[in-house]
N, C-alpha and C positions, 0 to 999 in steps of 0.2 A: 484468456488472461485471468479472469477471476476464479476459473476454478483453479487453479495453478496456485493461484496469489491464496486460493482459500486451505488446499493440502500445506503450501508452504507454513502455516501456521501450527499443525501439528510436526511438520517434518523439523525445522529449527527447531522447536520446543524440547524436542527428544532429544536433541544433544547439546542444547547448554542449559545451563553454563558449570557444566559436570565437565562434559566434551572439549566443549569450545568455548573461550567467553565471547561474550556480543559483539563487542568491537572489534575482536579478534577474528570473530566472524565476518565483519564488513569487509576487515581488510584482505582478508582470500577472497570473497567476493568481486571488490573493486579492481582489485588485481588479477583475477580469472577471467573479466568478463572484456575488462576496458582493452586488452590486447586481440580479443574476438573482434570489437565493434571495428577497431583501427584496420584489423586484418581485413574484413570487407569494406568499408572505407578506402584501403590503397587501390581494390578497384574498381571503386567507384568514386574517384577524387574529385572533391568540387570544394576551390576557393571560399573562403570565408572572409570575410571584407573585417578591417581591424578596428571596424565603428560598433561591430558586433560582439566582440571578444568579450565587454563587462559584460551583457548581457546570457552570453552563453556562462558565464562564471557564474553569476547569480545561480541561472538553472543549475548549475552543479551545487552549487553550495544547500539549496533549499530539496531540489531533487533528488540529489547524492547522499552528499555529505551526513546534514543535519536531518534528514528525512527518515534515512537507514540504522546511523546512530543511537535515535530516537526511537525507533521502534522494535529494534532486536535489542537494548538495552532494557527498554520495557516490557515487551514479551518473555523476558527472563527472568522474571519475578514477576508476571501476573496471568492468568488466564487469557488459553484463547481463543474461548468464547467472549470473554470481557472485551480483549483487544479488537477483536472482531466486529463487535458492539459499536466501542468508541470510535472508530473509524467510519463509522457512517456519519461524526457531524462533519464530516468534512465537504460532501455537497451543499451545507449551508455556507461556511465560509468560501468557498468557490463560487457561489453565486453573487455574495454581496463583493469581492474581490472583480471578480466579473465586470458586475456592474459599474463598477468602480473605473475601470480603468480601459475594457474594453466596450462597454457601453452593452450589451448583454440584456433585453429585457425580460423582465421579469414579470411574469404573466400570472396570473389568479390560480390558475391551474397549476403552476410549479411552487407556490408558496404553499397552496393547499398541499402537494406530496412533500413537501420537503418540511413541511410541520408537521403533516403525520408522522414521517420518518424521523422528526425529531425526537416528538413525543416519545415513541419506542422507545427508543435507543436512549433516553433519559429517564425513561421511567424503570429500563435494565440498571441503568448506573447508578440510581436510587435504591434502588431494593440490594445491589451488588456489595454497595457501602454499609449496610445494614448488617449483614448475613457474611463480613469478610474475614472472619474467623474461621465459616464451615467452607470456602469456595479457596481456590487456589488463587483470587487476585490478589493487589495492593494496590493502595492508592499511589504509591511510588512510582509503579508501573502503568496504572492507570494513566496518570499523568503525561509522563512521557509518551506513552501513544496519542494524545490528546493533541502534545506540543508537535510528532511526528504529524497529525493530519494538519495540522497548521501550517504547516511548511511545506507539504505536499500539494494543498490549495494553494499557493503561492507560485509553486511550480507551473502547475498546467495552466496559468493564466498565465507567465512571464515568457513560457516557451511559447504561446500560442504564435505571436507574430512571427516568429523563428521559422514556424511551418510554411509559412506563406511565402517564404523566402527561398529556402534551402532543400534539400532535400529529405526526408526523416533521417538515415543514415548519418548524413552529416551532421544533424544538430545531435541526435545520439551521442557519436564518438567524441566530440569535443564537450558536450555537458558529463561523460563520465572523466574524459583527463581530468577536467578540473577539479569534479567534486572528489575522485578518486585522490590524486594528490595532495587537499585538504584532509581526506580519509583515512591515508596510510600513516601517518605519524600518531594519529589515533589510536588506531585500531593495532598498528604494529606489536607494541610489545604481547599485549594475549597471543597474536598470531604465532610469535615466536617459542612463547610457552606450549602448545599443543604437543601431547605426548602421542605422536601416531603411532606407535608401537602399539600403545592402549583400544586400536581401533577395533573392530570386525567390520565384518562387510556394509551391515547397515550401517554405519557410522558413514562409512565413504561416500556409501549411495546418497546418503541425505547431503551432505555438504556438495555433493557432486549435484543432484538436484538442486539448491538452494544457490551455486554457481552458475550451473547452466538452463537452466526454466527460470526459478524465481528472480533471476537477474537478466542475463542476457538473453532470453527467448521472451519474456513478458515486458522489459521494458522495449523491446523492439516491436512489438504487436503495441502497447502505450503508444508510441510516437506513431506511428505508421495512422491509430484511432484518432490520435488528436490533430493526423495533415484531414481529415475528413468531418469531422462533427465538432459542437462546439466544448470547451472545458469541463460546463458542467452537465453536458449527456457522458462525457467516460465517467466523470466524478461519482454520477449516479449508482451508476452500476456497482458502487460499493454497497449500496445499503444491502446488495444480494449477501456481501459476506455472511452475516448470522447464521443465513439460511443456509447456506454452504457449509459451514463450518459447525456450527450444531448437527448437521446429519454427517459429517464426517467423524464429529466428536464419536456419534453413538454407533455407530459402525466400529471405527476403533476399537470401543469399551466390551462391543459384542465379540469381537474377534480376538478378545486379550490383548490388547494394548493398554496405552496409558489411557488411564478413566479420567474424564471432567464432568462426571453426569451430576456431580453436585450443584456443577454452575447451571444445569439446565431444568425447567419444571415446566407446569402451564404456562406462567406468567410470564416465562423468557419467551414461549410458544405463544401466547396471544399477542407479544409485543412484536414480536417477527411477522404476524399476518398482519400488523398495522403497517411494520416498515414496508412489507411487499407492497403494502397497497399503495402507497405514499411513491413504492420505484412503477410500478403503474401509470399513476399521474403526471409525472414527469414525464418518462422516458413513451408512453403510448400518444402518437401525435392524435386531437382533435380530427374528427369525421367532417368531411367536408358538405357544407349544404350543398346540394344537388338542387339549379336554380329548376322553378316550376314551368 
């Protein structure tokens, strides 16, 4: 899932919002994907009790809706290595949401990685704000990716009890109707402006990617992660983005594609071996004493 979730970050990038605008882009997305989930869904039917339906709305609203809006909005006016960046505070807001309301503790050892990983990841957005005339982000963009991991954190801790209940499948299909159907009146009008005519191959394959991986194949490996571990072990596994996505940038630029190597140097390189260290922490469980 994350390396998917980390190509999808060049593969969008490359076609809007020249191609496609953001919204424009959810709403094929929502629309391409949510008829997938229903179609396995009808055979796999399992009843949904109607004490559950606010709740599944929520998830679509915070998972769907405002998550995707937020971040293909922002990815279109900023870097994405930036984007990439900002989305690792999002296992900090998962933890204290966590804590919060599923009761989640919080152990010496996951503050220590999840400060490390903060550090990084702040000490890029520092230097990023500085230097944003020579790098392809904006704070405009920045932001909204920032308000997208917010609401993303919000997600996997509201869906969690969901799992414990239903099947992945099921809580899937019914958290994209809803966010979906908040999503199309959005996103509809760019959807409608798209001049496919204007396309080539790679154009298709990306939105065709961006439909079926970065949507319906990744958010279906997401739910199936989260019936198994807890919020913030998948949350974690973001701080890998950087890492991901900085060696895809440079691959890219070597092979004649779109270049971002301005957003990258030592210092985005030293702060990335901090964040790994920091998803080490976390995600590597304690060695058990062996009694004597």
């Amino acid at each position: 899932m994350g390396l998917i979730y980390a190509y999808n970050y060049l593969v969008a990038k490359g076609v809007m919002p020249e191609k496609v605008g953001p919204s424009g882009f959810i709403a094929l997305r929502v629309a391409g994907a949510t008829p997938l989930f229903w179609l396995l869904y009808a055979f796999r039917w399992e009843r949904v009790s109607r004490a559950d339906l606010g709740r599944l709305w929520l998830c679509g609203l915070t998972g769907v809706t405002v998550n995707q809006l937020l971040f293909f909005n922002g990815l279109a006016i900023t870097s994405p290595v930036h984007a990439s960046i900002i989305m690792t505070i999002n296992p900090v807001l998962v933890l204290l949401i966590s804590a919060g309301l599923l009761g989640t503790a919080i152990t010496g050892r996951k503050v220590a990685g999840i400060a490390l990983g903060a550090l990084g990841a702040l000490t890029l957005l520092l230097q990023g704000a500085q230097t944003e005339e020579m790098t392809h982000a904006s704070w405009q963009g920045d932001l909204m990716v920032l308000l997208n991991a917010a609401s993303y954190g919000v997600y996997l801790v509201v869906v969690k009890p969901l799992m414990a209940k239903y099947r992945p499948l099921t809580v899937i299909s019914w958290v994209f109707l809803f966010g979906g159907l908040m999503a199309l009146p959005v996103g509809l009008p760019q959807a409608m402006a798209i001049d496919w005519a204007s396309f080539d191959g790679e154009d298709c394959s990306a939105v065709a990617f961006v439909v079926l991986c970065t949507t319906f194949l990744v958010y279906l490996l997401n739910i199936y992660a989260l019936g198994r571990v807890q919020p913030t072990v998948v949350s974690i596994y973001i701080y890998l983005q950087p890492l991901l996505v900085g060696t895809m940038v440079w691959l890219a630029a070597r092979m004649g594609g779109a270049d971002y190597m301005a957003d990258m140097g030592w210092l985005q390189a030293g702060c990335a071996a901090v964040i790994a260290t920091g998803v080490w922490l976390v995600s590597v469980p304690p060695r058990k004493r062996v009694a004597a």
